[in-house]
MARMITOR-768018 format. One line per field, with one value per residue (C-alpha): residue number from 1; x, y, z. Coordinates in nm, 4 decimals, m for minus. Each point is the difference from the previous one (the first is absolute). Example, Ala and Ser with C-alpha at 12.3 -4.5 7.8 and 13.67 -1.06 7.14 Angstrom:
! MARMITOR-768018
nr: (1	2)
c1: (1.2300	0.1370)
c2: (m0.4500	0.3440)
c3: (0.7800	m0.0660)
//
This chain:
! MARMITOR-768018
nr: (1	2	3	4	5	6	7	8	9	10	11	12	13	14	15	16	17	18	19	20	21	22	23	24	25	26	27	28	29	30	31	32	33	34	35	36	37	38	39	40	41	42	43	44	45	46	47	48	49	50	51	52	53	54	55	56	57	58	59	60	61	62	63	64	65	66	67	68	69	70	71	72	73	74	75	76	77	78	79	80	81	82	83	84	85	86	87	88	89	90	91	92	93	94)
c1: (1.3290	0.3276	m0.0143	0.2178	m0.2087	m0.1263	m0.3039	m0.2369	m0.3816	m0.2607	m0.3097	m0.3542	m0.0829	m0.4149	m0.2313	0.0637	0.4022	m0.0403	0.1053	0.0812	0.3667	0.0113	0.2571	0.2168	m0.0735	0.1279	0.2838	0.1239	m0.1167	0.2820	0.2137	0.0614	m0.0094	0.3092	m0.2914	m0.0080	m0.3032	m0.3275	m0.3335	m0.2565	m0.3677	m0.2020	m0.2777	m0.2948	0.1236	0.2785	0.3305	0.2870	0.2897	0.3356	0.2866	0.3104	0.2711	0.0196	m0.2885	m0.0284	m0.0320	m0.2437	m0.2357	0.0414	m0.0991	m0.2846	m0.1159	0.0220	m0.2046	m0.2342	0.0138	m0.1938	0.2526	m0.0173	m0.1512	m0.3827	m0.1667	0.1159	m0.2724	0.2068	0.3423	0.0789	0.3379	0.1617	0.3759	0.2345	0.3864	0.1813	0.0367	0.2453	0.0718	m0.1774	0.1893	m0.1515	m0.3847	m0.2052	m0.3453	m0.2002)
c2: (m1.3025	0.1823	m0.0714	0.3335	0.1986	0.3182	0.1191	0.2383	m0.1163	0.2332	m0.1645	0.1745	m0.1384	0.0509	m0.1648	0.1389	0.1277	0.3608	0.0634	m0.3829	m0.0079	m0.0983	0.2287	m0.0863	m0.3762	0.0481	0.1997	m0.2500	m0.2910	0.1870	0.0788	m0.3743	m0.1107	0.2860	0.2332	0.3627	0.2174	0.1282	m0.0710	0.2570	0.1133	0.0477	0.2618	m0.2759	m0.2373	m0.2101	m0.1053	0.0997	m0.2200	0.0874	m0.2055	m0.0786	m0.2926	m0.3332	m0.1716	m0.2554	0.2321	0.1504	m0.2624	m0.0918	0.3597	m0.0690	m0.3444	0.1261	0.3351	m0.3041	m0.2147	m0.0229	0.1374	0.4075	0.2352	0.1328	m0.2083	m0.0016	m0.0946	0.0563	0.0361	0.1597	m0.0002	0.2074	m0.1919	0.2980	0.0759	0.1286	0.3870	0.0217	0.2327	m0.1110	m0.0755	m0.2153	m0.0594	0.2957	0.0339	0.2891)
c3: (m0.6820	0.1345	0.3755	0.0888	m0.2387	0.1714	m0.0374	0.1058	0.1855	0.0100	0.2424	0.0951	0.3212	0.0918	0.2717	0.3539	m0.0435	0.1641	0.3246	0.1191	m0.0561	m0.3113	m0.1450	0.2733	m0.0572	m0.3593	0.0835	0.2094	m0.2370	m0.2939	0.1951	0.1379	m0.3972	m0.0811	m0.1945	m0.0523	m0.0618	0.1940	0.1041	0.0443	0.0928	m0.2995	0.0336	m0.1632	0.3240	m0.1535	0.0253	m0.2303	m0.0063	m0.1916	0.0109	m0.1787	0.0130	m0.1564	m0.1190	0.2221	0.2636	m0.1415	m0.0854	0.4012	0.1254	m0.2923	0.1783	0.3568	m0.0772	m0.1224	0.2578	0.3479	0.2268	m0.0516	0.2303	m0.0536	m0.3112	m0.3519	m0.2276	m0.3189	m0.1193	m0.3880	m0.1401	m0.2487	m0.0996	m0.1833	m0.0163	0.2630	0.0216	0.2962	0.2309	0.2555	0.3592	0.2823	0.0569	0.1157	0.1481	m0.2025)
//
């Protein structure tokens, strides 16, 4: 595995992750670990997480969205691993 391989995460965050700071929570989160991408509200109540930088990274954002720390309640985390489009430029809330 290529440690300075970029790549791109897609996560679907669901439990209670609407209106508890949780967007800003991951912005924050990527932005510390040198990520690029997005997270926004989903209309069934979840989460979307994009972000893009080395893998490593990634996989961190990935454990943290996991772990016990985040606002609200996150009963479930799915992942989607794909190439990198680019073009994306800091970490926005949508």
């Amino acid at each position: 595995m290529d440690e300075q391989e970029t790549v791109r995460l897609t996560a679907w965050a669901r439990g209670r992750v609407q209106g508890v700071g949780f967007r800003w929570w991951v912005r924050a989160r990527a932005l510390e670990l040198g990520l690029v991408g997005s997270a926004s509200n989903l209309r069934d109540g979840r989460v979307e997480v994009i972000a893009e930088g080395p893998r490593p990274s990634c996989e961190k954002l990935l454990e943290l969205l996991r772990g016990s720390g985040t606002p609200g309640h996150v009963t479930g985390v799915a992942e989607r691993w794909s190439e990198p489009r680019g073009g994306l430029y800091g970490f926005v809330e949508q």
